[in-house]
N, C-alpha and C positions, 0 to 999 in steps of 0.2 A: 105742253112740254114740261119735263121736270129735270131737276137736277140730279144726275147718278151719282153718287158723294164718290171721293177718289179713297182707293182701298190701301191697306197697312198691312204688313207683319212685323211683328212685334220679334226680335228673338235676342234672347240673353232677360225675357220679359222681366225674371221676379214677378210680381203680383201684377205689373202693369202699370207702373204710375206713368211713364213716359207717353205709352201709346190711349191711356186712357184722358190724356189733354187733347189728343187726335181726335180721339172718338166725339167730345164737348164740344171740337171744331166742327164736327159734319163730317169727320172720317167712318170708312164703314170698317172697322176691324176685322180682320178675317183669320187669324192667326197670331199665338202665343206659343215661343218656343221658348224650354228651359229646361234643368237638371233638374228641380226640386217640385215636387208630386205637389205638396202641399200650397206651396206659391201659384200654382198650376190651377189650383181650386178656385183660390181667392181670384185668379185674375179669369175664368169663366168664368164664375157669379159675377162679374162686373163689368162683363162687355158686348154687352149685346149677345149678338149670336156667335161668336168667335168661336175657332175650335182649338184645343190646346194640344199640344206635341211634347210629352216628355223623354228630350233625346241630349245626348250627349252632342256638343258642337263642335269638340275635337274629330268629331267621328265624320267622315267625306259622306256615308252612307247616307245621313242627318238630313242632305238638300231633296234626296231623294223621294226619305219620306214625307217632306216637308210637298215637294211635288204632287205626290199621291191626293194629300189632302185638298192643297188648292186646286185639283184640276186642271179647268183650261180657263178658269178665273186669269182674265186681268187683274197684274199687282203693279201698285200706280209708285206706292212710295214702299222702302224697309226699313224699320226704325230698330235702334239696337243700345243698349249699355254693355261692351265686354266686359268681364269680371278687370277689376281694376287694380288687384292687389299688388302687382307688377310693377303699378307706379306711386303708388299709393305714399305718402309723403311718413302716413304710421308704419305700413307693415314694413317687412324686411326687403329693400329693393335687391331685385337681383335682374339683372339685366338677361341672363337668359332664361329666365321665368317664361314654361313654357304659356302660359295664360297672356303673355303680352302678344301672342301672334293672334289670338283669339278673333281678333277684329276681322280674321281670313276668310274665315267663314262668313260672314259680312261680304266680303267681296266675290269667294264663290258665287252665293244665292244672288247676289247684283249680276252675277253672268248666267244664270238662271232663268230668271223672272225677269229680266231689264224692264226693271221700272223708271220710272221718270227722275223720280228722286231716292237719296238716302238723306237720313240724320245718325249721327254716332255720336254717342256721348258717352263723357269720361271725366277723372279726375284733371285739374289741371295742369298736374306736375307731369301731365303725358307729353305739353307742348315742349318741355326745356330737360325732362329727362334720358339720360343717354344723350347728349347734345342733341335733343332734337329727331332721335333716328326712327319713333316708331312715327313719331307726328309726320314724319316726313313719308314714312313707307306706306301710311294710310291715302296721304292725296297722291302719290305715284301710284298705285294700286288699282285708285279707282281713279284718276285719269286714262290711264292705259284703255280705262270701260268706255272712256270717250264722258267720263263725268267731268263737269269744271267745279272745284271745290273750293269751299271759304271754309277758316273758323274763327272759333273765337270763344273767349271766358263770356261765363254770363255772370252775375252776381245775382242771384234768387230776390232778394230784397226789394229790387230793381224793378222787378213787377210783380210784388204784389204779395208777395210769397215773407210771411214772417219768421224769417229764419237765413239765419247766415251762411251759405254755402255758396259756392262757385262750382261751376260746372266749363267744359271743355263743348264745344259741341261742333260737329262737324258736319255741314250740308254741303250737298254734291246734287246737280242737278244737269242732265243728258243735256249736251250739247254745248252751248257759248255762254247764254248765261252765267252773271257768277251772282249768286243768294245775298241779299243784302240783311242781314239781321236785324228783328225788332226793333224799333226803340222802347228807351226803358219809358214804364207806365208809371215808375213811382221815385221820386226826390230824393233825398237822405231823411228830409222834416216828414215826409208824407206816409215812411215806412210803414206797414202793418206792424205794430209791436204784440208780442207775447197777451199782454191785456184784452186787449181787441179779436184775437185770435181765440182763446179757450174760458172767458172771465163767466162766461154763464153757463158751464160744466160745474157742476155742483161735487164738492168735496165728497171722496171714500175715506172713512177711515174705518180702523180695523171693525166697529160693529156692522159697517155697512162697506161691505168690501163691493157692490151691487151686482146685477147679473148682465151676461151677455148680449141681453137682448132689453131694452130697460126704459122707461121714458124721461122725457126731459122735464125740470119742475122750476123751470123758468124759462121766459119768454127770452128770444136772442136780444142784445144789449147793444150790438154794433152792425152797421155795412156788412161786415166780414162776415160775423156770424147769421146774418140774414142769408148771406150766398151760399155760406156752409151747410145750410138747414131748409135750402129751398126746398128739394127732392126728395124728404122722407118726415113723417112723423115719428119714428120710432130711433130710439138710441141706441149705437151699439157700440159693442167693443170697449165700453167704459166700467171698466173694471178696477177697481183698486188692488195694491200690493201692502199683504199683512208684513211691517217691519217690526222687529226686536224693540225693547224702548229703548235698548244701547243705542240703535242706528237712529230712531226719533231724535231722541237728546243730541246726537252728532247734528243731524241736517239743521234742527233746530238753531244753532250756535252758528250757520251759515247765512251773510246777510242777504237781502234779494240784491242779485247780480255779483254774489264771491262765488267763493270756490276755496278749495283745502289750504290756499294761504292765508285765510282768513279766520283759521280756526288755530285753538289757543296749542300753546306747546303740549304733545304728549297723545293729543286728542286725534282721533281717526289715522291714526298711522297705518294702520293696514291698509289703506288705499290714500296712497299718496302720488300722481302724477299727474300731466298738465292739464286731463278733463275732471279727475276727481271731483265728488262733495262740488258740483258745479252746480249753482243754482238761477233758475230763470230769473230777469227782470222785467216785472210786467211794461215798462216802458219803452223796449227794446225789442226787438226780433229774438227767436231764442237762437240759441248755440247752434251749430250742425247734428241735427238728429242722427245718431249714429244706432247700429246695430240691437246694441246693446240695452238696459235698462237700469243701469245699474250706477250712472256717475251722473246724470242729471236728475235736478229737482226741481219741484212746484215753485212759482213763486214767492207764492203764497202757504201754501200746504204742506206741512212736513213729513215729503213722500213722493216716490219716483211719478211722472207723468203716468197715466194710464197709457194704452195704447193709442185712441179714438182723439186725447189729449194731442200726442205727437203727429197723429196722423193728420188733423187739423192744421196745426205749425209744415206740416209737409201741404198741405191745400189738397189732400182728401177730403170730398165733401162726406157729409154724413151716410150718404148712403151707401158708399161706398165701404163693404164689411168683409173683414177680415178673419179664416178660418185658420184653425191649428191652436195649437199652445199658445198659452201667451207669449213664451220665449220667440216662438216663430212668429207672431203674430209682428212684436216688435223688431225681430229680423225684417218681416219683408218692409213693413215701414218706411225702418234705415236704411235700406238698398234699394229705395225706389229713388225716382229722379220726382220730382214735385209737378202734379200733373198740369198745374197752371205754367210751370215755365213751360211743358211740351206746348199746352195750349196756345202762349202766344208765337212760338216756332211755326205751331201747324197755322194758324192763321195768315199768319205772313206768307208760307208756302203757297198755300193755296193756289195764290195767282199769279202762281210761276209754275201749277201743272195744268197741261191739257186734258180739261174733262168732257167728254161726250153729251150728250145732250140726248137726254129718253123723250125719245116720241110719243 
């Protein structure tokens, strides 16, 4: 007898970070749904046998096609991030942002596929914005399915994960049960910091900007970077960014762990707000990797993260390789969910879905 791993769809995927912490758990992925072709890439080259869908999920038509694909496949869990801009604490909140219903489609495909379980994840300003109305229409929605729902903030750091973010996440599982969330694997003393995290990633600068595909020329230095480096020899995605020597000399003037208040009068004023000229501390976990590339820096190095760098701090292993532009490349990144916090959600799940047992 063998174990049949419990199966996923991933939708709202981006590249996959979420459902690729599944897969590490013993999930069998079978489905990646998204708008963006390119994120669509990155997240087949990195999940097994999955098959991808690029469909609009405002569109009712979307379950459908999503149907065609899975068959008569049993889907045991649906895991999802709806676009988040809605609540989003940066962008411009607007309460009837038609993207804050997004999560509906989430509840279609649960009336669908009724799987065992769901996860949804989100910023955490969904739980307390609008007093409360979307957090609230999510667990009415999917109680209605007959799911009993929990949430709750996570703090990334928490387990494991070197880098500052909170997440919102919401598990709902068929029946009476209600999901009791991880505990946290890691202290405040115990945090992965920034050092530990990228410290034997070997410097770009502008004569060696390096190539896509590249090797490593030193031995991992830490835990982390051992776990990061188990499943490939080859390095990717570590790329450097050729900067101006105006913007050198700028980052330069920035100590490890400031940012734009810390630079003299006069200096870097064209980018002056609360993430600006924001520089890692190798002691600390870094910032919230965001979209962008363009307002964090090295520790150490006077020059934005590579990709491979942040993808790291996000607890993408190495092998895990990233296609498109570098612009997109650092997009899907920053819009993924960090695949070790999925990991220890899916672990925990586990043994609160009923799986079959292969003869």
């Amino acid at each position: 007898m063998g174990n049949i791993k419990p199966t996923v769809i991933d939708m709202f995927s981006g590249c996959g970070g979420l459902s690729r912490g599944f897969m590490d758990a013993g999930y069998e992925v079978l489905l990646g749904v998204d708008n963006e072709a390119i994120a669509l890439k990155t997240f087949k080259e990195n999940h097994g046998h999955a098959e991808i869908l690029q469909a609009d999920l405002f569109d009712p038509a979307t379950i459908h096609q999503m149907q065609n694909i899975i068959g008569d496949r049993k889907v045991d869990l649906i895991v999802g991030g709806p676009p988040c801009q809605g609540f989003s604490l940066t962008g411009t909140r607007d309460e009837g942002d038609k993207r804050n219903t997004l999560f509906k489609s989430m509840v279609e495909a649960a009336k669908v596929f009724e799987p065992q379980a769901f996860v949804l994840e989100n910023v955490p300003g969904l739980a307390t914005l609008y007093k409360g109305k979307t957090r609230d229409d999510i667990i009415k929605s999917f109680s209605e399915l007959g799911y009993k729902v929990n949430f709750n903030v996570l703090f990334a750091p928490d387990y494991g994960v070197p880098q500052i973010r909170k997440r919102i996440f919401f598990v709902g599982i068929k029946g009476d049960t209600e999901f009791s969330f991880p505990e946290q694997t890691h202290s405040p003393h115990e945090y992965v910091t920034c050092g530990e995290a990228i410290s034997d990633l070997h410097d770009r600068d502008d004569d060696k900007l390096g190539e896509e595909i590249d090797n490593y020329v030193s031995e991992p230095l830490t835990d982390y970077q051992k776990y990061m480096r188990s499943k490939t020899t080859m390095l990717y995605n570590h790329v450097g960014t050729r900067h101006t020597e105006e913007v050198k000399k700028v980052i330069s003037m920035v100590p490890e762990g400031g940012n734009h208040k810390d630079l003299p009068p006069g200096v870097g004023e064209s980018r002056k707000f609360n993430e600006a000229w924001t520089r890692y501390h190798s002691e600390k976990p870094s910032k919230t990797i965001d979209t962008g590339h363009r307002n964090h820096f090295h520790y150490k190095f006077n020059r934005v993260p590579t990709v491979r760098e942040n993808a790291r701090l996000q607890t993408f292993t190495d092998d895990f390789v990233f296609y498109g532009t570098k612009t997109q490349q650092y997009r899907q990144v920053g819009n993924a969910v960090p695949p070790l916090l999925g990991f220890h959600i899916a672990k925990k799940l586990k043994s609160y879905l009923k799986i079959e047992q292969e003869v």
